[in-house]
N, C-alpha and C positions, 0 to 999 in steps of 0.2 A: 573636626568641624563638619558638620552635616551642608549638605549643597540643598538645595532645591532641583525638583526631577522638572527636565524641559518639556515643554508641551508635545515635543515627539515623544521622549521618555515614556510618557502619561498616555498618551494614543496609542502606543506599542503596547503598554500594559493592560490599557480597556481592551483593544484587539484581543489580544491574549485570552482575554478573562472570557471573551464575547464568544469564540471559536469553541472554546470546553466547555463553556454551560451549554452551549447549542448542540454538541457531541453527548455531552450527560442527557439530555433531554431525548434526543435522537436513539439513545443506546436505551433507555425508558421504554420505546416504543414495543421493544421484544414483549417484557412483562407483561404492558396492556394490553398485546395480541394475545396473553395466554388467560388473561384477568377476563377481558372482553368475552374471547372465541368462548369461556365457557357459560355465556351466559347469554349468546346471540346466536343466530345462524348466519354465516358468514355474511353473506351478498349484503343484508339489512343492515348489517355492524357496519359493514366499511361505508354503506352508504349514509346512515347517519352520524360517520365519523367525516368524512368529507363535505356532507351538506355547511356543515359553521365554518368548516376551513375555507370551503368553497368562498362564503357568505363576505369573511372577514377580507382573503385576498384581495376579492374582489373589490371594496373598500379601502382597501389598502392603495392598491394599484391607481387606481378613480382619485384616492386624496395623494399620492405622489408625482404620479406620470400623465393621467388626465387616462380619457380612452382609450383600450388597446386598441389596436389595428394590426391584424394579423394578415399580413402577407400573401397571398393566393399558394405559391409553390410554399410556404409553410406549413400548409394544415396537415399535409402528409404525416411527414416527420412528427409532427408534434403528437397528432392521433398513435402514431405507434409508440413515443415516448410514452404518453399517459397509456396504452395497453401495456407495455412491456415496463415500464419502470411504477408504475404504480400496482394496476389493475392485477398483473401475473404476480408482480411481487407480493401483494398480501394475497392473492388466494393460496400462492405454495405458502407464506409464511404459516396462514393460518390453519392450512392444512397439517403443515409441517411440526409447530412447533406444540401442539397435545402427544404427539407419538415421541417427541425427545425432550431434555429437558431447557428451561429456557437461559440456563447459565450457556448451554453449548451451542444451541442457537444463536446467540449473541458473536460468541467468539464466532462460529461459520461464518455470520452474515459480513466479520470485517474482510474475507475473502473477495468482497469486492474490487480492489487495486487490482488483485492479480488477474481475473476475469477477466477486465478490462481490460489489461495488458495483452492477454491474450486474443480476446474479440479484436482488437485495435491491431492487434497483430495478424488475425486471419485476414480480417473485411477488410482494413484499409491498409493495409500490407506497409503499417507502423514496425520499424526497426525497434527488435529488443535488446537491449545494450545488455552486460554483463548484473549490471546492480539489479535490473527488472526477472533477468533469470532467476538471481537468486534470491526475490522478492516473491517469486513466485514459488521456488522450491522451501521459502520457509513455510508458507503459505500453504504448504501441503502437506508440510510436517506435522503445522499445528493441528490439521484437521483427520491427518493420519492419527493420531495422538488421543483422539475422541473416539477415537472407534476400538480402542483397548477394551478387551470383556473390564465389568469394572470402574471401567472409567466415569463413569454418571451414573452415581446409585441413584439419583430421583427422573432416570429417564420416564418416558411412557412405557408402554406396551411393546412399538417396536421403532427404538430409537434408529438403526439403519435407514429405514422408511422414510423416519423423521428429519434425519440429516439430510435424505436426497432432497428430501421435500423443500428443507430452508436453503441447500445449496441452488435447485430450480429458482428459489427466489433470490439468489447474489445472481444471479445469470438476469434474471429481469432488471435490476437495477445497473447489471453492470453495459445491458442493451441501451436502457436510458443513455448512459456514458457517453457511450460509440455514436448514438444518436443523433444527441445533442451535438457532437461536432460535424455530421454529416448534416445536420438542420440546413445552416446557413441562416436560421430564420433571424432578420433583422430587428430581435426583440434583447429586453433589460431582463435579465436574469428574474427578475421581480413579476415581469411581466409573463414571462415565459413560463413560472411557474404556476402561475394564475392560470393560463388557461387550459396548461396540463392537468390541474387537479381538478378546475371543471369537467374536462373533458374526462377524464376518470371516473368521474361521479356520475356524467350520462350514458357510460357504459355499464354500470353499477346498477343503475336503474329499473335494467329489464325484468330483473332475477332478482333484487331487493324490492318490488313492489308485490309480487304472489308472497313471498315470504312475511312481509309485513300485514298482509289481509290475512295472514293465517299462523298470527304469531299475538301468542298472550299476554301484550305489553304491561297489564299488571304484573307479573312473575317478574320487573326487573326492581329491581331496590336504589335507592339512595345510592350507595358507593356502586351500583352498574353506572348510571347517570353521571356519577362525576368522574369515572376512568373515560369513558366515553368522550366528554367534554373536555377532559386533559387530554387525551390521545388526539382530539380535532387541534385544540388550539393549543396548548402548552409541547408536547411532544413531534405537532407538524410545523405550526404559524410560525409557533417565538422561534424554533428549534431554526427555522427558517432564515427570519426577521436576524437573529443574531448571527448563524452566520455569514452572512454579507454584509451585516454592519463591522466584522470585523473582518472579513479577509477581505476588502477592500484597502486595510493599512498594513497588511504585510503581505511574505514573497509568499508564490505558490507552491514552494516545498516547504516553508515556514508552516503555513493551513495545514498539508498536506499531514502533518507529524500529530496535528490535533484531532484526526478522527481515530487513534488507536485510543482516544476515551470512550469511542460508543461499544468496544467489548468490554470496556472495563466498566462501563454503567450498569449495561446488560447481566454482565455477572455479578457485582456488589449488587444489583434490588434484585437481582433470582432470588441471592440469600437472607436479604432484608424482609423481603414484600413477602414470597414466597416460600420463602424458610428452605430451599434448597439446601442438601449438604453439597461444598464442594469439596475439588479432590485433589491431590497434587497432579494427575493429569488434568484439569482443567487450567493449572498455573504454568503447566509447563505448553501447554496447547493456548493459551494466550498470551507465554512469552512469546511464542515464536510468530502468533502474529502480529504485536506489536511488533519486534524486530525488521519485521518484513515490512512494517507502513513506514519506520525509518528508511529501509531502502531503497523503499519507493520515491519517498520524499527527497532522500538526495540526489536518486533520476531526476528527478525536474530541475537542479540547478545546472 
């Protein structure tokens, strides 16, 4: 006899569903740094990648919360979240990620946990238990693992380069982290993100306005315009928009277990979109970071 599933049942299940499409979308992002970077110059990509995201939060935030009101000792904190979690992040990514390949970009990028673990462990002199050690040493396995001659036959030129470069960017997202708990800033997740990506896009600006007076905007085509447009609002907004609408209904080691989708995104569209070959070191270099965002996740309970 079949039951009917209870309205938690069914909350637990959208959660679910809402957390890994936000991770598949998020782990997207690699791709269209490498789909974009080759058809933009940096500062001008990200800043017209930001303008609609910008446009829409903003909208967003206006139709749920009303006006932000940002704090006085908040703008600190928040200006280096949007320098070091956005602005540093995509210029090493986009640096980064034409000198290696973007299957192994992806995997690096989920070395974010352990970063963290670590920043949170220097700056704020955060206790690392035994499961964060060894979240961290798998975490270093997998990324040992990528640096095997061999290991990425569709790297660039000089994939070493290229990994510092994408690793320089888990080190910017992993400062957002540390950040954000050192903010304090009395703002809704929703809100906070709003005026970080603002505020990213007026640092964008300086260096995206010469480049755009001297950049041949016929040379971009139809599919540049609509990766563009998905990398603003499908790959930032929803990727956004979904996660919070579901990790609001479950724990935070529950969440935590759903971003080892964005190396698994990152590498399935390398080889879709991209036509990457991968390798058995790429499987065994994102076993072991999945692994490692399990360990993490059961540090939080």
């Amino acid at each position: 006899m079949l039951f009917a599933a209870t309205p938690d049942a069914r909350r637990s299940v959208h959660a679910r569903l809402h957390l890994a499409l936000a991770m598949l979308l998020a782990g997207s992002s690699v791709v269209m740094t490498k789909i974009v970077g080759a058809s933009l110059p940096l500062f001008l990509a990200n800043a017209l990648i930001l303008l609609p995201a910008s446009v829409v939060l903003i909208g967003l935030t206006w139709w749920r919360e009303g006006p932000v009101r940002v704090p006085p000792d908040a703008w600190r904190p928040l200006i280096l979240q949007a320098l070091c979690g956005i602005v540093l992040f995509r210029i090493f990514l986009f640096y980064g990620i034409p000198l290696t390949s973007a299957a192994s970009a992806g995997i690096l990028t989920s070395a974010v946990p352990a970063v963290t673990a670590l920043l949170a462990w220097l700056l704020l002199r955060e206790r690392l238990g035994a499961r964060d050690i060894i979240g961290v040493a798998l975490t270093a396995l997998g990324i040992l693992v990528l640096t095997v001659p061999g290991a990425s036959p569709d790297a660039g030129a000089r994939p070493l380069l290229g990994g510092l470069f994408v690793l320089g960017a888990v080190f910017g997202e992993a400062s957002w982290n540390v950040l954000s708990r050192l903010s304090g800033a009395r703002l809704s997740p929703l809100a906070a993100t709003t005026v970080v990506t603002t505020l990213a896009l007026l640092l964008f600006l300086p260096l995206a306005v010469p480049e755009a007076l001297h950049f041949d905007f016929s040379s971009l085509t139809l599919g540049d315009g609509v990766a563009l447009l998905y990398y603003a609002l499908g790959a930032t907004v929803l990727a956004y928009v979904l996660w919070f609408a579901g990790v609001r209904y479950l724990s935070a080691s529950t969440a935590a277990v759903y971003t080892g989708w964005l190396p698994v995104s990152a590498v399935a569209l390398s080889a879709l979109a991209l036509h990457e070959r991968l390798t058995l070191w790429h499987a065994l270099g994102l076993a072991c970071v999945l692994c490692a965002t399990v360990v993490f996740a059961r540090s939080e309970e």
